[in-house]
C-alpha positions as CSV (number, residue, x, y, z in Angstrom):
1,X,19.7,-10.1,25.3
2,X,19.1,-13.1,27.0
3,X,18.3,-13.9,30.7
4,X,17.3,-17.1,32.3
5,X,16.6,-17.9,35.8
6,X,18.2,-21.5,36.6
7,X,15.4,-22.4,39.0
8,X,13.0,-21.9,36.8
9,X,14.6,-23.3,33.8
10,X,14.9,-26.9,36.2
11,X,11.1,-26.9,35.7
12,X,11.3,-27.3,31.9
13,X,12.2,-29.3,28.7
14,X,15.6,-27.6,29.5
15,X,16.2,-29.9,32.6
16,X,17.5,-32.9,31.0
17,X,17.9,-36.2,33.8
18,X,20.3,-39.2,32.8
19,X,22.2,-41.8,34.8
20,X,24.6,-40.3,37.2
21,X,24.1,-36.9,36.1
22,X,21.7,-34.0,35.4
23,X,21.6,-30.8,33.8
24,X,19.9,-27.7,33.2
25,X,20.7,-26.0,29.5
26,X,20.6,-22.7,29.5
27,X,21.5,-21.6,26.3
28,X,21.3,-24.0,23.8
29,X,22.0,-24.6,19.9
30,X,18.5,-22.6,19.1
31,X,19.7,-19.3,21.1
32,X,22.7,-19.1,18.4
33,X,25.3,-17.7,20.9
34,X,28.0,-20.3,18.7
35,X,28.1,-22.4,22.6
36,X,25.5,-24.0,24.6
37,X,25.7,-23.4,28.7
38,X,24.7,-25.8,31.2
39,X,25.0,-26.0,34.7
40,X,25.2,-29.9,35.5
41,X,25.1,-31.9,38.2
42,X,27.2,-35.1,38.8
43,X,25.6,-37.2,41.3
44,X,27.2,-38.1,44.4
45,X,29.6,-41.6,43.8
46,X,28.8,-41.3,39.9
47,X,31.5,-42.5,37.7
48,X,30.8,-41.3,33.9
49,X,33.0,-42.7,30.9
50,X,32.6,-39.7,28.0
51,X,34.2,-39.3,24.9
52,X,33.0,-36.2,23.4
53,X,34.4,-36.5,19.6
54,X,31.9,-34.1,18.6
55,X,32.3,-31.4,20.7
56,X,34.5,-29.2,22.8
57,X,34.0,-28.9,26.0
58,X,34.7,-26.5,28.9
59,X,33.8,-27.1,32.5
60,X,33.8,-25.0,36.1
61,X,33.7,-26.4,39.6
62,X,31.5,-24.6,41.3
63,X,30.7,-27.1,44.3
64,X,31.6,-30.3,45.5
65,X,34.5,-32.6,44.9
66,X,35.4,-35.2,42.7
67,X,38.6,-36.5,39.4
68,X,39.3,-37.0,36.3
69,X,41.0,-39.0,34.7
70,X,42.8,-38.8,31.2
71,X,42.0,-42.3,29.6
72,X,44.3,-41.8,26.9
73,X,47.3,-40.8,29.8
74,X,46.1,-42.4,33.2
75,X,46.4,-38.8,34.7
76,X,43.8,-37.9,37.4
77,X,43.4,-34.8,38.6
78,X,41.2,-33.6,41.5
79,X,38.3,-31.8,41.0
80,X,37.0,-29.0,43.4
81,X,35.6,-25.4,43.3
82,X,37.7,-22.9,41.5
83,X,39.0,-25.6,39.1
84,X,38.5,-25.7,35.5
85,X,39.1,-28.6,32.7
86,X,39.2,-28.2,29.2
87,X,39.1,-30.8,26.4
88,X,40.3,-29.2,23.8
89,X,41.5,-32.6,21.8
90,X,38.3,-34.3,22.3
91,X,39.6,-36.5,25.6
92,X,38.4,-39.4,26.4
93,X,37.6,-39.3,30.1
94,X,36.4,-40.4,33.3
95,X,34.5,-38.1,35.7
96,X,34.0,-39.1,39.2
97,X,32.1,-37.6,42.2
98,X,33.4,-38.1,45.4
99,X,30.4,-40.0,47.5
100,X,30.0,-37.3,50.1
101,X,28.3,-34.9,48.0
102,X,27.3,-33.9,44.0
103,X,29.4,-32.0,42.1
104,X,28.1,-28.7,40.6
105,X,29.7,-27.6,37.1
106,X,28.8,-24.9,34.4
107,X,29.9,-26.0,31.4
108,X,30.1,-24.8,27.7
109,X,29.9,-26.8,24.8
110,X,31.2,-26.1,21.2
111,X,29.4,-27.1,18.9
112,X,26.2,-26.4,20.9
113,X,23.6,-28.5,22.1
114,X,20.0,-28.7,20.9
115,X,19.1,-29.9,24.2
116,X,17.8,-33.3,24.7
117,X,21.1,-34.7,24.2
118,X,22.0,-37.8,26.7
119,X,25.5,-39.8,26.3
120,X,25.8,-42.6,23.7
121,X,27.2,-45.8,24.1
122,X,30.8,-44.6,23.3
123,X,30.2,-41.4,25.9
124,X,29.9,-39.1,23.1
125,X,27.0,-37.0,21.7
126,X,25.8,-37.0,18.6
127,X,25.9,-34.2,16.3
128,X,22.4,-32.8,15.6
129,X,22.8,-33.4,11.8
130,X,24.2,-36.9,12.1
């Protein structure tokens, strides 16, 4: 069994910081559960470009409001607690935080992360053995 406290995982090497977004990992690649999950938070006003072709991704609104928008289709859709996204084809997308307050998400990712992972160029994260 596992258990992890998020407050006291956000005073570790599982608190990972970027721009316009941070996240705790709380089960990563190295737990082998087959998914890492996180619980991230996008910054107030952020607007992130990600593409993950490496990974699947599923994410929960838990708090705070926010879109996104399907690059490939133009769609938006709003974001707000109680709503989930999936990108189960690898979308390309935009993720924005409305500038009021952060959004708060738990998110799973397949195939999981080793942890220190931060966006690439492209939006993407690398695969560990890349």
């Amino acid at each position: 069994m596992i258990v992890r406290n998020l407050n006291e995982a956000k005073n570790t090497e599982r608190h990972v910081h970027s721009e316009g977004w941070d996240s705790v990992r709380l089960l990563l690649k190295s737990d082998e559960m087959g998914f890492s999950f996180h619980i991230t938070t996008i910054h107030a006003g952020a607007e992130l470009h990600m593409h993950y072709k490496n990974h699947l991704e599923c994410v929960y609104c838990v708090d705070g409001t926010g879109s996104i928008e399907d690059c490939a289709t133009g769609e938006v859709h709003k974001i707000r607690p109680g709503v989930m996204y999936a990108l189960d084809k690898h979308d390309k997308h935009i993720l924005r935080a409305d500038a009021e307050k952060p959004m708060i998400m738990a998110c799973t990712f397949n195939p999981p992360v080793s942890g220190k992972e931060v966006h690439q160029a492209d939006g993407s994260y690398a695969l560990e053995d890349a």
